[in-house]
N, C-alpha and C positions, 0 to 999 in steps of 0.2 A: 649076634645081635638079638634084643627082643624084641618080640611083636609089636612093643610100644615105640622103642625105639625108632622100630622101620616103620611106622605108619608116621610118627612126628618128619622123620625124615622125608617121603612123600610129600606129606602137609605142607615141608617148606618148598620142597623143590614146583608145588601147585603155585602155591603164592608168589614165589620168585618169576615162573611161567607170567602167573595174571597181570603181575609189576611190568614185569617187557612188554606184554599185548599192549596194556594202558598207556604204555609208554609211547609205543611203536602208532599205538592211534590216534593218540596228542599230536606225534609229530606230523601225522598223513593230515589232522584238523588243518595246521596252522598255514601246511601247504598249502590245504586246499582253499582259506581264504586267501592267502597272497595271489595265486594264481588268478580267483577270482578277481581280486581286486582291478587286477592289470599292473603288467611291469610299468615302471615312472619312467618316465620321457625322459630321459638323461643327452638328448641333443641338445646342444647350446642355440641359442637363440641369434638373429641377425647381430645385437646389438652388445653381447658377448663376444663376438665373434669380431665386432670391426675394434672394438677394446683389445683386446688378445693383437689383431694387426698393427693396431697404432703403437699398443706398448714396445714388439718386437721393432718398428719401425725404430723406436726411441733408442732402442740399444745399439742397433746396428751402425745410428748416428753415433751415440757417445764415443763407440768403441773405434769407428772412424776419425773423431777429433782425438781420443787418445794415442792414436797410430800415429796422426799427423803431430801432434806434438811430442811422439819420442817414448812416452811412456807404456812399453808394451808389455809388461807383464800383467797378467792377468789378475790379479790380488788387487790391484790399485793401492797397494802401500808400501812399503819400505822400496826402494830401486835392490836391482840384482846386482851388487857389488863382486868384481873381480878384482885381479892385484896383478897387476902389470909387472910384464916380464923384464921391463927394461930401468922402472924407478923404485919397483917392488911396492908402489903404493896400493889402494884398493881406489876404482873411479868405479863408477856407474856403467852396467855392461850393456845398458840400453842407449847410453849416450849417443848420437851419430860423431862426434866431433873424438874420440877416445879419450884416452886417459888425460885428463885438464892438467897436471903436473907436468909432463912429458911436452904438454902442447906450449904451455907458458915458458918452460926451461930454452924449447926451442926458438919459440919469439924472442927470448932475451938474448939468446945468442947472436940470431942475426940483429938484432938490435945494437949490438956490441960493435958487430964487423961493419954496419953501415955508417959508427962514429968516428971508427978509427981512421 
């Protein structure tokens, strides 16, 4: 290498050096105004707080009236269809009453037996 070479190379590896310091002292700056400033009160407030209760409140009801009327999957849309083992249809697996096929076929039978 020549002597000019190795002093450009120097040269850069100075300025490289003074880029990180500037850099390195920007960052300590921007610290040291946020710290200054004071961290932001990120506690909720009474009236956040009884909103956040009320809301929960509200679900806990829905998901109570959904329970009481049968529909318990959690999606609230299309029912869990299964397929019955004994008509091979598909009914609703959240039904309490089972497969409506199966139930109707059975009404109509004794329906049958109490005409004859």
């Amino acid at each position: 290498m020549s002597a000019g070479q190795m002093a450009a190379k120097e040269a850069s590896k100075a300025a490289q050096r003074e880029k990180e310091e500037a850099a390195h002292a920007k960052k300590l700056a921007i610290k040291d105004r946020i710290w200054a400033e004071g961290a932001k009160d990120t506690s909720k407030t009474e009236a956040e707080l009884a909103k956040a209760a009320e809301a929960e409140a509200r679900k806990a009801e829905r998901k109570a009236l959904e329970a009481a009327e049968g529909s318990l999957s959690e999606g609230g849309g299309a029912p869990n269809m299964k397929r019955c083992k004994e008509c091979k249809k598909q009914y609703d697996a959240n039904s309490k009453k089972g497969c409506q096929n199966c139930v109707q076929l059975m009404f109509a039978q004794m329906k049958a037996k109490k005409k004859k």
